[in-house]
C-alpha positions in Angstrom: 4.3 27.3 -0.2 8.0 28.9 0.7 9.1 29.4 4.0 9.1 33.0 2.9 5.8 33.3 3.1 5.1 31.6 6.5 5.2 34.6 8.2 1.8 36.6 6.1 0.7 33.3 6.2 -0.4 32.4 10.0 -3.8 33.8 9.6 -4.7 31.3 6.9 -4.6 28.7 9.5 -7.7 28.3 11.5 -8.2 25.4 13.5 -11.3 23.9 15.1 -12.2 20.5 17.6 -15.3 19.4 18.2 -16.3 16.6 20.6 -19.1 14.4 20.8 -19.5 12.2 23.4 -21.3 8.6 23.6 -23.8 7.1 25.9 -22.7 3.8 25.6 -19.2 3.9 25.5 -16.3 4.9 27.2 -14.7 7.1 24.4 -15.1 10.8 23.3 -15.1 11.0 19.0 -12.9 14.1 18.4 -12.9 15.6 15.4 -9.6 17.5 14.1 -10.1 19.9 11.4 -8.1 22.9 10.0 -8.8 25.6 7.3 -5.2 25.4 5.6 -5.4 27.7 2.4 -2.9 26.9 -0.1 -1.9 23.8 2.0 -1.1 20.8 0.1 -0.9 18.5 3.1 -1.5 18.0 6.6 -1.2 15.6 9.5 -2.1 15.3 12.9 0.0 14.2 15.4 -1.0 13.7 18.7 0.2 12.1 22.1 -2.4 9.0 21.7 -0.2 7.5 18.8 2.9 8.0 19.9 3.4 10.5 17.7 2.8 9.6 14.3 1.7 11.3 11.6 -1.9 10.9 10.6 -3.2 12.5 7.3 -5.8 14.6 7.4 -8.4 14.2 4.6 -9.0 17.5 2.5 -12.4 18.4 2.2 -14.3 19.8 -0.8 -15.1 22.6 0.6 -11.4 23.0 1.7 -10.6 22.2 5.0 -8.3 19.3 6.3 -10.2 17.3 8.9 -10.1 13.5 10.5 -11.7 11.6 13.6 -10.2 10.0 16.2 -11.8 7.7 19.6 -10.2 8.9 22.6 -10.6 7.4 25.7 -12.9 9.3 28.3 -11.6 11.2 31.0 -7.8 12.4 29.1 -5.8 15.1 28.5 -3.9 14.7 25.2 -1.2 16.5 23.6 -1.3 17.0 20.1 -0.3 19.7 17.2 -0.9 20.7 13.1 1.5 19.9 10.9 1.2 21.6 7.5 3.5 21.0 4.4 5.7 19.0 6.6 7.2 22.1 8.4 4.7 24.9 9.5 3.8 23.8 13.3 -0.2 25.1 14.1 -1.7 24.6 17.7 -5.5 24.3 17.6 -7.0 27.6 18.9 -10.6 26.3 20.3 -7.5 23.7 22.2 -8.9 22.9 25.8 -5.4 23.9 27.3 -1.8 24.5 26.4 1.4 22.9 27.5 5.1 23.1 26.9 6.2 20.9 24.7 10.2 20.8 25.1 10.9 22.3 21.6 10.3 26.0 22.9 6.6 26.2 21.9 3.5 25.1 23.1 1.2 21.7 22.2 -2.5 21.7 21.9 -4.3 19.8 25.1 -7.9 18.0 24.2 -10.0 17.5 27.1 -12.3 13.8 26.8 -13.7 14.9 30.1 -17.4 14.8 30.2 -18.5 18.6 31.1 -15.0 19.2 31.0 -13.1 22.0 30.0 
């Protein structure tokens, strides 16, 4: 995908999170997935690895997705990348911060109950 084409292109990203929390266990499974037509790679990279890339898996059905264990009771940064150069913030994100670079990063919330 050019760069050309980023700019038609920003409604064919749709992000989603999902949460599920654990009786048992201090941690919160989050899962990461983003509806990246065309998209021949992403990665997630979030606060939590210092970080790094992660690949998301491609779905059949077309999505990119992975699942993380976050520690209960957190706030943690984290953003798309798609391609290696389209940024994407996650629009069911708990909150939004400045991230330094002029934009904003995608917050997850591993509160229980929480936002």
């Amino acid at each position: 995908m050019s760069r050309e084409r980023l700019a038609s292109r920003t409604e064919d990203y749709i992000p989603m999170l999902k949460k599920r929390f654990f009786k048992t266990i201090d941690e919160c499974e989050v899962t990461f997935k983003i509806q990246a037509n065309d998209a021949d790679a992403v990665a997630l990279l979030i606060e939590s690895n210092d970080w790094q890339p992660i690949a998301m898996k491609q779905l059949k059905s077309g999505p990119f997705k992975t699942r993380l264990r976050l520690p209960l009771h957190s706030q943690i940064e984290f953003r798309y990348l798609i391609d290696g150069y389209i940024w994407e913030n996650d629009e069911a994100a708990d909150a939004y911060v400045p991230n330094g670079f002029g934009s904003d990063n995608s917050v997850v919330d591993t509160t229980r109950n929480g936002a």
